[in-house]
MIDOSE-1310 file (N, C-alpha, C; in nm, 2 decimals, decimal comma, always signed):
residues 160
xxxx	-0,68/+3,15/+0,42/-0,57/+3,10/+0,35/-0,44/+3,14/+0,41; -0,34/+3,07/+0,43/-0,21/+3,09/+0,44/-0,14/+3,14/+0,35; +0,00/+3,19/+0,33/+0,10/+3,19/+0,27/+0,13/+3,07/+0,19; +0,12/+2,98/+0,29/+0,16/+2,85/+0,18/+0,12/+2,78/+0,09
xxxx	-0,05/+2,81/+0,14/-0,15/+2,73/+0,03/-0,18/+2,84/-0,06; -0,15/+2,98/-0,03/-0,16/+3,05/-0,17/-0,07/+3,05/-0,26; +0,06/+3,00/-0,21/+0,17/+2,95/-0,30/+0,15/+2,83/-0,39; +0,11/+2,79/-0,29/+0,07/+2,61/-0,42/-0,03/+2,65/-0,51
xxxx	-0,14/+2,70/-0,47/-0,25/+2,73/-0,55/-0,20/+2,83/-0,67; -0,12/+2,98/-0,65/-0,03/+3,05/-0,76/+0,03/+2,99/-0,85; +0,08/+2,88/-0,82/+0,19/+2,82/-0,91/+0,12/+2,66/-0,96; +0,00/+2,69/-0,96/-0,08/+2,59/-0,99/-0,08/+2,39/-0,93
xxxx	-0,04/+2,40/-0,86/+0,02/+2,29/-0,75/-0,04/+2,24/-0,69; -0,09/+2,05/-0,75/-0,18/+2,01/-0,70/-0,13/+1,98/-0,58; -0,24/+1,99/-0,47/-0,18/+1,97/-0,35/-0,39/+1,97/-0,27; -0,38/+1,90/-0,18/-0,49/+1,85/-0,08/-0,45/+1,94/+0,06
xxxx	-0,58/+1,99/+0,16/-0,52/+2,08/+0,24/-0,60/+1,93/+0,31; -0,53/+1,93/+0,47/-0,59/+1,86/+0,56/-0,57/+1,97/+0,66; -0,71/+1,92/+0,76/-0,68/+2,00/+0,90/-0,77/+1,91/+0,96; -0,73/+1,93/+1,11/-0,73/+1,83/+1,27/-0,76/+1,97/+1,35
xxxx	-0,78/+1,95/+1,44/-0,84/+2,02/+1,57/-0,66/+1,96/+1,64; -0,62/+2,12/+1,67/-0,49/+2,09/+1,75/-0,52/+2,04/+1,91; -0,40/+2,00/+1,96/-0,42/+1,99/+2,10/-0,34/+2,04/+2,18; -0,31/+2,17/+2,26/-0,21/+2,21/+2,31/-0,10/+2,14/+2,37
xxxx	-0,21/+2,01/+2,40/-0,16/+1,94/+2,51/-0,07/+1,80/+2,50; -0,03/+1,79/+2,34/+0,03/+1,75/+2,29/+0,20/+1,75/+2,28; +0,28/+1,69/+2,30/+0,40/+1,69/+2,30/+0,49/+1,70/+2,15; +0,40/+1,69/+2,04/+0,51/+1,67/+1,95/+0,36/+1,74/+1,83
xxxx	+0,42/+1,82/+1,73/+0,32/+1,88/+1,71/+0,31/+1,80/+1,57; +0,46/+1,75/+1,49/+0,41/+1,65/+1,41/+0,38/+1,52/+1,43; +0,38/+1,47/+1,51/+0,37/+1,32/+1,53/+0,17/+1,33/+1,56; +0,17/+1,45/+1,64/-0,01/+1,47/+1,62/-0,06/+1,51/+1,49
xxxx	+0,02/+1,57/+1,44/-0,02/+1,53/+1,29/-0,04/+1,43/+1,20; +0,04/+1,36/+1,24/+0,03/+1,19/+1,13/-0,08/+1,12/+1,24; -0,06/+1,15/+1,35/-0,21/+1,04/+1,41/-0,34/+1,09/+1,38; -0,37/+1,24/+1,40/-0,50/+1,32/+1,38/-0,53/+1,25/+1,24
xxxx	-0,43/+1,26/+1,12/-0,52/+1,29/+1,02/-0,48/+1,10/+0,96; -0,39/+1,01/+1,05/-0,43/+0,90/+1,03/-0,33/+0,86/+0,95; -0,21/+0,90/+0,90/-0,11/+0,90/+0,81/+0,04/+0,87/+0,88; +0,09/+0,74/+0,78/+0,20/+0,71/+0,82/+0,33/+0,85/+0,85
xxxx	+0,38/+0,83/+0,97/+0,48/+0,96/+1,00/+0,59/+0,94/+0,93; +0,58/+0,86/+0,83/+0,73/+0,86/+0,73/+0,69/+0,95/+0,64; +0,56/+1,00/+0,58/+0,52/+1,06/+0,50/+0,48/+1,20/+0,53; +0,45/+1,22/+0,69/+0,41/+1,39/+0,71/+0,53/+1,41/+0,80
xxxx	+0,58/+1,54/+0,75/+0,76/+1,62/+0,74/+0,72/+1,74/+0,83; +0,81/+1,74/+0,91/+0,82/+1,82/+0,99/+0,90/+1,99/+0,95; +0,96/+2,08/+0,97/+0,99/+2,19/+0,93/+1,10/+2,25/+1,06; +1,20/+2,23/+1,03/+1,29/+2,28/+1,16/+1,34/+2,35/+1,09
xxxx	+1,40/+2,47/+1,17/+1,51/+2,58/+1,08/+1,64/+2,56/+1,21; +1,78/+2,52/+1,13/+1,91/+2,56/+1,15/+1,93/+2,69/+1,13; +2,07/+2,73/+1,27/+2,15/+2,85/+1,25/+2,29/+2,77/+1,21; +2,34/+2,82/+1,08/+2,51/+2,82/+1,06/+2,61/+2,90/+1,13
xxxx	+2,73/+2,78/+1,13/+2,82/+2,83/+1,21/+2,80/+2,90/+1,30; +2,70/+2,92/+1,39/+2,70/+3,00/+1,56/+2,66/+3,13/+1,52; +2,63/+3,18/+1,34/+2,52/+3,29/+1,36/+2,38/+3,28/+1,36; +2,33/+3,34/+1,46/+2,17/+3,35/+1,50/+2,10/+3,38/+1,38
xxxx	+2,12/+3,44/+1,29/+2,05/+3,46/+1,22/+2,07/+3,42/+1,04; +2,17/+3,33/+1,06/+2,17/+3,27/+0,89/+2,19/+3,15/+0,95; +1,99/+3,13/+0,86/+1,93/+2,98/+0,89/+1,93/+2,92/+0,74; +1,90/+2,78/+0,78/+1,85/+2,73/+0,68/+1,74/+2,65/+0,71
xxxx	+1,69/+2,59/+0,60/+1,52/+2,51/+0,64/+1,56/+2,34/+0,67; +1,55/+2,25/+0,73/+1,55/+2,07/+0,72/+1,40/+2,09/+0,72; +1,36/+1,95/+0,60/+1,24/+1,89/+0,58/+1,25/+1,75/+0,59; +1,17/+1,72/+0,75/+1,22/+1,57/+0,79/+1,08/+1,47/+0,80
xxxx	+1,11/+1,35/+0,80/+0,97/+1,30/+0,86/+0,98/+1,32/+1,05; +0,82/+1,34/+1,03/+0,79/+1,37/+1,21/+0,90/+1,26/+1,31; +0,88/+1,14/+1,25/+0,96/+1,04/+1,37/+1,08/+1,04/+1,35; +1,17/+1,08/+1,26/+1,31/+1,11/+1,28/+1,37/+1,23/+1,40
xxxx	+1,49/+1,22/+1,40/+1,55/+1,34/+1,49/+1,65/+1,40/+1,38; +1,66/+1,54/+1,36/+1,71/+1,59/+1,29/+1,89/+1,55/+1,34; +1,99/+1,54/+1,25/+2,12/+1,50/+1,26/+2,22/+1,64/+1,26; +2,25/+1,75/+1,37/+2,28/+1,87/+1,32/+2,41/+1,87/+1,22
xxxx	+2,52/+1,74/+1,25/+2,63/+1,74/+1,16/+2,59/+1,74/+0,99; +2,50/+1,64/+0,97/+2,44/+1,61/+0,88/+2,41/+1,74/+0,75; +2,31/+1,77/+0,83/+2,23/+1,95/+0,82/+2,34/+2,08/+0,79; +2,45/+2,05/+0,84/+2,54/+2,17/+0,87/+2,63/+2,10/+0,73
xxxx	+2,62/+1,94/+0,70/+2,75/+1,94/+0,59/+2,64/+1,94/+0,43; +2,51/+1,94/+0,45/+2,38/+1,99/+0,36/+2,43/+2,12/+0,31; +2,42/+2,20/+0,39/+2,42/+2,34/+0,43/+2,56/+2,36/+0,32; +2,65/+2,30/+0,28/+2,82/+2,34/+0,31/+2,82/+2,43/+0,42
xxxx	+2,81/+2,40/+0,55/+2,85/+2,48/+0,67/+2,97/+2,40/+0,77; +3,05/+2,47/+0,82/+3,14/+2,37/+0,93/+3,01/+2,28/+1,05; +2,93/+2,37/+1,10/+2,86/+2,37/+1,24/+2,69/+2,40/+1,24; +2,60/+2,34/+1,28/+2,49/+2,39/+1,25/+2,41/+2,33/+1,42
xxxx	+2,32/+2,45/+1,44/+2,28/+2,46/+1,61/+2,09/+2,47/+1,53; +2,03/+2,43/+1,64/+1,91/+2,49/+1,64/+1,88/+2,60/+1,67; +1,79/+2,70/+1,52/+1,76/+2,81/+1,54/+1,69/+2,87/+1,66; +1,68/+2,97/+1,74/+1,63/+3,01/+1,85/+1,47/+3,06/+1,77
xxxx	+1,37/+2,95/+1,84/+1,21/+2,95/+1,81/+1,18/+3,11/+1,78; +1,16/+3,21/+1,87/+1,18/+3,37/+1,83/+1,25/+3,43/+1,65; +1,35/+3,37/+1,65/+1,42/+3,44/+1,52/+1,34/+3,37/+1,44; +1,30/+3,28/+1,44/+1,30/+3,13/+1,34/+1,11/+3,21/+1,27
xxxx	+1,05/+3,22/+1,37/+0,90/+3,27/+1,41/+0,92/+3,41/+1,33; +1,00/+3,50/+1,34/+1,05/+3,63/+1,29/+1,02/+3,62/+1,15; +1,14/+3,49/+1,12/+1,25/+3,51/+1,00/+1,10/+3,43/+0,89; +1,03/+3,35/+0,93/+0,95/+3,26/+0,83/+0,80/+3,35/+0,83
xxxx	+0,75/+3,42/+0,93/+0,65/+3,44/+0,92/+0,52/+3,37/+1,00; +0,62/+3,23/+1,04/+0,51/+3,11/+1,07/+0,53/+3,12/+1,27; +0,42/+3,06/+1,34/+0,42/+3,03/+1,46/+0,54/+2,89/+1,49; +0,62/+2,89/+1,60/+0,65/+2,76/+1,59/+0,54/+2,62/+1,63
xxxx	+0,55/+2,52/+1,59/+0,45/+2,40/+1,56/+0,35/+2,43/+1,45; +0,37/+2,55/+1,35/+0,27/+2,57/+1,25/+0,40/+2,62/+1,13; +0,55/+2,59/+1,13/+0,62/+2,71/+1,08/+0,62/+2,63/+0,94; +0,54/+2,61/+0,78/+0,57/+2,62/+0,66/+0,70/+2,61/+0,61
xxxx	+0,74/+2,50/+0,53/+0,83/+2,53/+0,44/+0,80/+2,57/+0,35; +0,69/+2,60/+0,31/+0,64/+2,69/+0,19/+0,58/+2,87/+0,20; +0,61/+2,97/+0,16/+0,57/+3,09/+0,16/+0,61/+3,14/+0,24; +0,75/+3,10/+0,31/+0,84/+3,22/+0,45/+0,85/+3,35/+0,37
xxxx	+0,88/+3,44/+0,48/+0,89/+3,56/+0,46/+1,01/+3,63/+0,35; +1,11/+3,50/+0,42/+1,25/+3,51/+0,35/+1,25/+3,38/+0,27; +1,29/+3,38/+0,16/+1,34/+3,27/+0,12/+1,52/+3,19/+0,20; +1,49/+3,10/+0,22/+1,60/+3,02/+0,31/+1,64/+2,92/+0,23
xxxx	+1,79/+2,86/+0,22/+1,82/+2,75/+0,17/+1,73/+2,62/+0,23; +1,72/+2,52/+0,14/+1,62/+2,45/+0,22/+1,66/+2,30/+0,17; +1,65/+2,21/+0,28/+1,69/+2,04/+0,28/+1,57/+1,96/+0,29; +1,53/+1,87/+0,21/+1,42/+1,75/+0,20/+1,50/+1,64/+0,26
xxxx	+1,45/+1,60/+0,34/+1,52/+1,43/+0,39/+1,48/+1,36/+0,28; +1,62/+1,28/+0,23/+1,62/+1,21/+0,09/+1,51/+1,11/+0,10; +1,45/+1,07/+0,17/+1,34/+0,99/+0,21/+1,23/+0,99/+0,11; +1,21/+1,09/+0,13/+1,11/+1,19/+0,06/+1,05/+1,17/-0,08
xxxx	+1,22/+1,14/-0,14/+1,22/+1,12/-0,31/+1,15/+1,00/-0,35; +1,12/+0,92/-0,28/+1,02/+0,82/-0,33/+0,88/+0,76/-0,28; +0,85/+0,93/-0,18/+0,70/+0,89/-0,18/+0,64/+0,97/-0,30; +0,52/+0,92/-0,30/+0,42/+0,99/-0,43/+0,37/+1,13/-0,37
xxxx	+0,35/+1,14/-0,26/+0,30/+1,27/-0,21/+0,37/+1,27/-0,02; +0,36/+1,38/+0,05/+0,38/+1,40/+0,18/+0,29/+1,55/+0,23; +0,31/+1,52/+0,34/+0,28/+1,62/+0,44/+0,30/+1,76/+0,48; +0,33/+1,83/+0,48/+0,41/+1,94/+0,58/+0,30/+2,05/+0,66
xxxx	+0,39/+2,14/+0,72/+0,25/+2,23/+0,72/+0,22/+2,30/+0,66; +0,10/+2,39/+0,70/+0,05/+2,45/+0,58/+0,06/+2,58/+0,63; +0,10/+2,60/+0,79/+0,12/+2,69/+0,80/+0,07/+2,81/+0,94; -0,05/+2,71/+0,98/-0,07/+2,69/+1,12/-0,07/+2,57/+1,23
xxxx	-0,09/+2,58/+1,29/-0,10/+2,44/+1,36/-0,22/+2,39/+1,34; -0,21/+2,24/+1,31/-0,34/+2,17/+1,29/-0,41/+2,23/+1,08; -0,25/+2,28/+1,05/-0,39/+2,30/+0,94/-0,19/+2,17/+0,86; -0,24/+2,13/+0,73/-0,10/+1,99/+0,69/-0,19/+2,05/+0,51
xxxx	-0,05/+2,03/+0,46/-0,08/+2,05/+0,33/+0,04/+1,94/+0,24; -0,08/+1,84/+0,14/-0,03/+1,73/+0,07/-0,04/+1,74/-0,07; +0,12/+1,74/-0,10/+0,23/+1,75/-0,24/+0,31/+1,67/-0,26; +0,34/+1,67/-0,41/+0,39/+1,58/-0,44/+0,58/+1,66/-0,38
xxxx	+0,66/+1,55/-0,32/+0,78/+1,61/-0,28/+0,91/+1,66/-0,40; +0,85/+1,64/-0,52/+0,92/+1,73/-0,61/+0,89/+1,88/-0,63; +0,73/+1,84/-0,62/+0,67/+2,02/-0,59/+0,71/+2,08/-0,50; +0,74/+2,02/-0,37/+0,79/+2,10/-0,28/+0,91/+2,13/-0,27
xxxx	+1,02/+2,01/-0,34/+1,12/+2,11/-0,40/+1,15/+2,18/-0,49; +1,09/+2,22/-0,56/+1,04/+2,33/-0,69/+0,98/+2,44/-0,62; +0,90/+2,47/-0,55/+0,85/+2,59/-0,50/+0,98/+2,61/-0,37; +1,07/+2,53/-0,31/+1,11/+2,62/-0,18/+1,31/+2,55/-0,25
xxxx	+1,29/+2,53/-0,36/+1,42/+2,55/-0,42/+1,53/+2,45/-0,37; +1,46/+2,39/-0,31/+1,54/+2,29/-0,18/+1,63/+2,18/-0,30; +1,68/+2,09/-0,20/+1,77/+2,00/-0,22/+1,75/+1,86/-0,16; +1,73/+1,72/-0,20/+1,72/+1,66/-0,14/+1,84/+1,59/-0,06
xxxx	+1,90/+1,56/+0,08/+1,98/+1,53/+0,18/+1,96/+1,40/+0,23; +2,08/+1,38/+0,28/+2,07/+1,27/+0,46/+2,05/+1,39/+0,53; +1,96/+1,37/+0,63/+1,92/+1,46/+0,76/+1,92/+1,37/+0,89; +1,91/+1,29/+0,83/+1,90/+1,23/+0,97/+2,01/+1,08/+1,01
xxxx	+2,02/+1,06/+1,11/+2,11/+0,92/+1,15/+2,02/+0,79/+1,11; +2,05/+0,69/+1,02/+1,98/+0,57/+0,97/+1,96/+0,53/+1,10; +1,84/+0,46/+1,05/+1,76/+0,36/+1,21/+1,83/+0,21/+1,20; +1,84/+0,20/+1,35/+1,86/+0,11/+1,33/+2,00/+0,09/+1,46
């Protein structure tokens, strides 16, 4: 058990664990997630952590779908921040508890301010991880903003 599926499970939170056999050799560790387990990538959310304003170490969490790119303007005016950079993988790894390609929005070490891509709000359930690689844990996305206190956002630049 992870951190994050003992959190869903504590707080009584229906939620489905999936796991896939990782592949190192993979380029994108969510996008092998929505193919392994067969699921549209609008629906399994990736987990990136921002730094504010140019400090290394006050992050916050974005919850995106895999095929988007995170928007850092976007994220940093989420945040109420002027500036927002990608966290350096080491602190991020530190600060959550999780490997990067396995790093949980659910059960970090620290609790972090945390952003849902407003997408989100109208699926019935999604993806994220659970907290290793190859292991995906499926909630409904109100539960996940209830357990990680989050907010739902724009994160990303509309397609198109």
């Amino acid at each position: 058990m992870t951190p994050a599926i003992n959190l869903a499970k504590k707080k009584k939170i229906a939620h489905t664990i999936h796991q896939y056999e990782h592949d190192p050799s993979h380029s994108s560790y969510g996008l092998e997630a929505a193919q392994a387990l067969g699921q549209d990538p609008k629906t399994v959310f990736k987990t990136l952590l921002f730094c504010l304003n140019g400090e290394a170490k006050n992050l916050a969490v974005a919850i995106l779908p895999v095929d988007q790119k995170l928007n850092l303007k976007l994220a940093a005016k989420a945040a109420g921040a002027k500036k927002a950079d990608m966290a350096d993988p080491d602190i991020a790894q530190k600060t959550t508890g999780y490997v990067v390609g396995g790093i949980s929005p659910l059960g970090q070490k620290k609790a972090l301010p945390t952003f849902i891509h407003r997408s989100a709000e109208t699926l019935p359930t999604l993806c994220v991880s659970a907290g290793k690689r190859g292991l995906e844990i499926e909630l409904a996305p109100q539960d996940l903003a209830l357990l990680t206190r989050a907010k739902f956002a724009e994160l990303c630049q509309p397609e198109g």
